[in-house]
N, C-alpha and C positions, 0 to 999 in steps of 0.2 A: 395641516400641521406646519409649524415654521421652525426653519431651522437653524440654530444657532449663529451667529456671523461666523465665529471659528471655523465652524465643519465645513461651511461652504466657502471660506477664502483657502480652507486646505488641498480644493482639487489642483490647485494655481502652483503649489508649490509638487505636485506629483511629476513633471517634466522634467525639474532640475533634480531630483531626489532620483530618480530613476538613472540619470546621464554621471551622478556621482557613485553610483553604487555600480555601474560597470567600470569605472576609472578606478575606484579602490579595489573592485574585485573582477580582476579578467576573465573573460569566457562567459559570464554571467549574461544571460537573454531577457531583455525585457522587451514587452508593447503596449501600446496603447490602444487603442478604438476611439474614434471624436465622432459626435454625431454634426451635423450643422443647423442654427437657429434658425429663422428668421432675419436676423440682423447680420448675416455670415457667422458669428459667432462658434467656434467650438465648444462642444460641449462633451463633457466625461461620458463615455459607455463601456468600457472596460480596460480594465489593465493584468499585465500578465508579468509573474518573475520565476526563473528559473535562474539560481546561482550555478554558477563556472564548478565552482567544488562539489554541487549537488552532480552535474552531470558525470563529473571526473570518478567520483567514488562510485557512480553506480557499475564500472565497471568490474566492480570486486563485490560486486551484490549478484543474486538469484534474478532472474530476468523476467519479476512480478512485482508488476507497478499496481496499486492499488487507488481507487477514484473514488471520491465522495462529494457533494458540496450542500449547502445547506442555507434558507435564507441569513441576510444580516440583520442586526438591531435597526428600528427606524431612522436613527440621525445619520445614519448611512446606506441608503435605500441600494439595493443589490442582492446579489446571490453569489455566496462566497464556494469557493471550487480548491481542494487541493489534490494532489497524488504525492501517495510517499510508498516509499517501500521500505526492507528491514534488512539491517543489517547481521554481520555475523553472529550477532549476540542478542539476536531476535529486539532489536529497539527499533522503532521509529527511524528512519532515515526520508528525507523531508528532500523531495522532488522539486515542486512548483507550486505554485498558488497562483490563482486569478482571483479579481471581482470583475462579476459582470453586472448589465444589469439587471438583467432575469433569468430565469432555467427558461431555458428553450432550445429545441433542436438545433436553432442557429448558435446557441452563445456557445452548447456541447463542442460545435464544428469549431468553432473558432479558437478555443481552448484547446483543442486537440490538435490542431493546425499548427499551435505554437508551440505545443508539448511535442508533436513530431518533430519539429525543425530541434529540440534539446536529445530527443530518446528517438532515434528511428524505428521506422517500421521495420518490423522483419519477424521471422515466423518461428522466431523463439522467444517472443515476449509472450506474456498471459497478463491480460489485464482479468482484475475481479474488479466490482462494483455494487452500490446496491440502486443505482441512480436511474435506476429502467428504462425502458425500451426509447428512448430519444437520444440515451446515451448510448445504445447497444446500435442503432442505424446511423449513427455521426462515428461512431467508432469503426464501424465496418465501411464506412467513406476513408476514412483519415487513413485508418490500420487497415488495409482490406488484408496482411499476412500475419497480424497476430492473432492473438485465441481469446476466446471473452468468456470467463466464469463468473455465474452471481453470487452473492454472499447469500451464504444459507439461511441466513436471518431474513431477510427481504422474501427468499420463497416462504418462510414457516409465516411470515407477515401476511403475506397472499392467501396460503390456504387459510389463516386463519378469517381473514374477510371473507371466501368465499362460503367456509364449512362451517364456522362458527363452533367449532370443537376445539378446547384447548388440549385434549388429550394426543392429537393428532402430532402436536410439536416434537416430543420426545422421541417418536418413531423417526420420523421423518429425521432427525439428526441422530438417529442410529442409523438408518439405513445410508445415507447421505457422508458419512466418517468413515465408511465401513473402506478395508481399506482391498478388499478381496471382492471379486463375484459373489463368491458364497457367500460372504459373509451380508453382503448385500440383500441378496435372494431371500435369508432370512430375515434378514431386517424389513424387507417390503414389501413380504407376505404377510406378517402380521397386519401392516398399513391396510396390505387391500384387504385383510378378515375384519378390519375395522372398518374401513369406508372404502369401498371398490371406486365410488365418486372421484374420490378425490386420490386415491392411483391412477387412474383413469386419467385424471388432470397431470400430475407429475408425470406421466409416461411423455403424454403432450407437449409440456413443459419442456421435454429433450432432458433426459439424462447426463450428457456430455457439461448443460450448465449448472449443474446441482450438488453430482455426486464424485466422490473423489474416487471411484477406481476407474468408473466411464469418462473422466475430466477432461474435456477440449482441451487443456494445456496444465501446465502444472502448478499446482496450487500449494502445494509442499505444507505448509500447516498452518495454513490458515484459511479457514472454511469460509470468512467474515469478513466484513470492512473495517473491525473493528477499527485498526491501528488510523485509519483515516479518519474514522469517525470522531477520533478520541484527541486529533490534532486541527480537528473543527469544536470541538467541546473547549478545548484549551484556550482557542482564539476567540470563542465569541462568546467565551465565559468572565472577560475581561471589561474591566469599567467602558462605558459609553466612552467613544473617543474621536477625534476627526481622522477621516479617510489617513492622514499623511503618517498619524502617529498610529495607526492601525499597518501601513508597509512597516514603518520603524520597528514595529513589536514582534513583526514576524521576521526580521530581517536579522534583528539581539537575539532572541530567542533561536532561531536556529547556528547564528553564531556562538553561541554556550554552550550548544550542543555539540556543536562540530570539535570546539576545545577541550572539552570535560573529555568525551570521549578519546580522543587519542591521546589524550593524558591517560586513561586507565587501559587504555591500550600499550601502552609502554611499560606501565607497570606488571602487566600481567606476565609473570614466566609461564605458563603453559602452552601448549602447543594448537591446542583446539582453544576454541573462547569460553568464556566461564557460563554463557547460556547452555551451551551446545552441551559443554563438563559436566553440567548438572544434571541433562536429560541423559545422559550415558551413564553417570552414578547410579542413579535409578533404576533404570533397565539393567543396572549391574547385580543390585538386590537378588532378582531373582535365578541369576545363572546356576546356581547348586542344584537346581531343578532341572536341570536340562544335561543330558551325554549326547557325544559326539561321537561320530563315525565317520570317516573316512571315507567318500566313495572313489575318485580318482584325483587327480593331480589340482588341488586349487579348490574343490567339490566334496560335501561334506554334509551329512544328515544330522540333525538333531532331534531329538526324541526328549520328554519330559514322563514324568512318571503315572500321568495321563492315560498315554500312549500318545497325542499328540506330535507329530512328526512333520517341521520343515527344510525343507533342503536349500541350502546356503552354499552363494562362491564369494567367498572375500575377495578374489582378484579382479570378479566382474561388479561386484559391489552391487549383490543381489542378493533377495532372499524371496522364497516362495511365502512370506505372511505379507511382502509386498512393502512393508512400512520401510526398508532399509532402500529400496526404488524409489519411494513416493518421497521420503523427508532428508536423501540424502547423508543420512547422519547413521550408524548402526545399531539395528535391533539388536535385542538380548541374543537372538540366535547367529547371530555375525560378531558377537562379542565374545562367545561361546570360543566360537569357529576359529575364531581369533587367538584366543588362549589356547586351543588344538594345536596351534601351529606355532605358536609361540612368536607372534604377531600384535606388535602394541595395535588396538583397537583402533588407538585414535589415529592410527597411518590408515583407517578406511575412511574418515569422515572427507565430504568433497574439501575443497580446496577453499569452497567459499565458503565453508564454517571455519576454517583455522585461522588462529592467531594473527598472524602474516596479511591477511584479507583483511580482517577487522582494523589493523594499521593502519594499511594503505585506502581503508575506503578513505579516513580521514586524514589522509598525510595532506592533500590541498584545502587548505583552510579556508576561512570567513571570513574577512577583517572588517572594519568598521570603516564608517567613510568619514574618508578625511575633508577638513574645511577645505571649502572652495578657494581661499587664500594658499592652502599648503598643494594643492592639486599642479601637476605641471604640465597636462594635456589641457588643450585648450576642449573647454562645454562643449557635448556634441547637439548636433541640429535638432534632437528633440528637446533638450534642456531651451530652447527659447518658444517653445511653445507657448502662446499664452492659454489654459484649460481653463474652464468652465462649468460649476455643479450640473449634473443634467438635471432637468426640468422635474422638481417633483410629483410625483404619481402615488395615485391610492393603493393600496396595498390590502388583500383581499384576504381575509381570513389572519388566523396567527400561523406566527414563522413554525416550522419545523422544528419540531425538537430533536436536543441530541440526546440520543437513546445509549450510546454505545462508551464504555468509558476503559482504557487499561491504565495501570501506575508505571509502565517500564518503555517510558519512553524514551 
């Protein structure tokens, strides 16, 4: 295959476009990888960005980074890698991006190597992924204190290569959301009356990475990659383009984001964000179904007409159905509990669902990079790099597809 002259004189310009984009935007992490020719020559084998504003805002985000990567089109040979995580108002919030040039245990480590020096390790991260187990032992190097869940979708993908039952899906993400013991218990007894095989394998498999009441770390609501997958969909859903104008597009593209956003962040008078408002309307629906009682100071039962009965402390910001634990945000019976006491609701939800949070993730902005004429730091030492397309290689089978798609980005 041959490749256009543009594509390949654009790894040349990756050096100075890198050394301009930390000069217009501080705190921002980039690197490179060069391999060497024959001739001494460098040559492109990966690159990495993390903006200054991405890292600044995740500290008003849930402490769950989310990884996917996916091959690229041929005129740019590689394997494209992002992590993003989500904001107050459940959007996309856009971490880092690499190209490397293959999925391989080494390129994982190397990615992660630069993702830690932006996001430290520490044992209140949860990373999810659906990128398997090369990602899960480069992770457990890089991260050896944070928690690693898979995306539900990749196990239902497994069982279904090995079981070849499509019926087996639907259980397995009832049992897998469930957000109780119990409710579990039932959900994946039915699995094993349907195929003990393949309970047999999900016990295997570790509960801790699958299911959301046994969850190695907290996965609050999102069972999937989806939000990664869907910002790998976006970027390689775009026309054929050289390496240079493919950083460019990710660079605008997350800069729109970051504006649009604390623009409607400003605008918004309410106290909680209008994602979080909407799931609380909801579960408002059905509160006339539900009385309270009172058990001691702060502690309070609710009963539905059922007979159904969970016990809630608003001030611990619990609830025995678990979901007001798991997502953070309060159940119908902590909304309940809430009107008992004559308690706006929305004074239970955490801190990084309110207003205030969704601000400040984006009060450090994006900005665009200014001509190298208007710039008043002088280029730093990688900007004279001279780079070099790496050597093209066959490429074995078709790229990956993106399977995963959301609109609320």
């Amino acid at each position: 295959m041959t490749v256009p002259t543009s594509f390949t004189v654009s790894y040349s310009q990756i050096p100075s476009f890198l050394s301009d984009l930390k000069e217009s935007n501080p705190g921002t992490v980039t690197a490179i990888e060069t391999t060497t020719d024959g001739n001494g020559s460098q040559l492109f084998k990966h690159v990495f960005i993390s903006h200054g504003a991405s890292q600044l805002g995740f500290l008003y985000l849930r402490n769950l980074i989310v990884v996917s990567g996916a091959n690229m089109k041929r005129q740019i040979p590689g394997y494209l890698i992002v992590a993003v995580a989500q904001d107050a108002n459940f959007q996309t919030f856009p971490l880092a991006m690499a190209i490397v040039d293959r999925q391989s245990e080494e390129t994982w480590r190397w990615f992660l190597k630069e993702l830690e020096e932006c996001f430290p390790d520490n044992n209140q991260i949860t990373f999810l992924s659906d990128a398997g187990p090369m990602f899960t032992r480069s992770l457990t190097a890089i991260y050896p204190n944070a928690k690693h869940v898979d995306c539900l979708r990749r196990v239902q993908m497994t069982v279904q290569l090995y079981f070849r039952d499509t019926t087996l899906k639907s259980m397995i993400r009832e049992a897998a959301c469930a957000y109780t013991t119990g409710a579990f218990r039932r959900g994946f007894n039915q699995l094993k009356e349907k195929n003990q095989d393949c309970a047999t394998f999900l016990l295997a498999y570790g509960l801790p990475r699958w299911t959301r009441c046994y969850q190695a770390g907290e996965r609050f609501n999102m069972m999937t990659a989806n939000i990664s997958q869907s910002v790998l969909h976006l970027m390689l859903s775009q026309p054929v383009m050289p390496i240079i104008q493919f950083l460019t597009f990710y660079h605008s593209t997350v800069m729109v984001w970051f504006r649009s956003r604390l623009r409607a962040s400003m605008d918004h008078t309410g106290v909680i964000s209008p994602g979080v408002q909407s799931l609380m309307d909801k579960a408002s629906d059905t509160m006339m179904q539900w009385q309270v009682t009172q058990i001691s100071y702060g502690c309070c039962e609710a009963v539905n007409n059922l007979g159904e009965t969970h016990f809630v402390n608003p001030l611990r910001r619990t609830c025995s159905c678990m979901m007001f634990n798991k997502l953070w945000i309060p159940c119908v019976h902590a909304i309940v509990a809430a009107d008992a006491f004559d308690v706006p609701a929305s004074s239970l939800v955490h801190n990084c669902h309110t207003s205030l949070a969704w601000f400040e993730t984006y009060t450090s902005q994006i900005y665009p990079i200014a001509p190298r004429n208007e710039q008043t730091n002088t280029p730093l030492p990688e900007a004279e790099l001279v780079l070099h397309p790496p050597t093209p290689r066959i490429l074995v089978g078709r790229p990956r597809s993106i399977i995963h798609m959301v609109t609320n980005l």
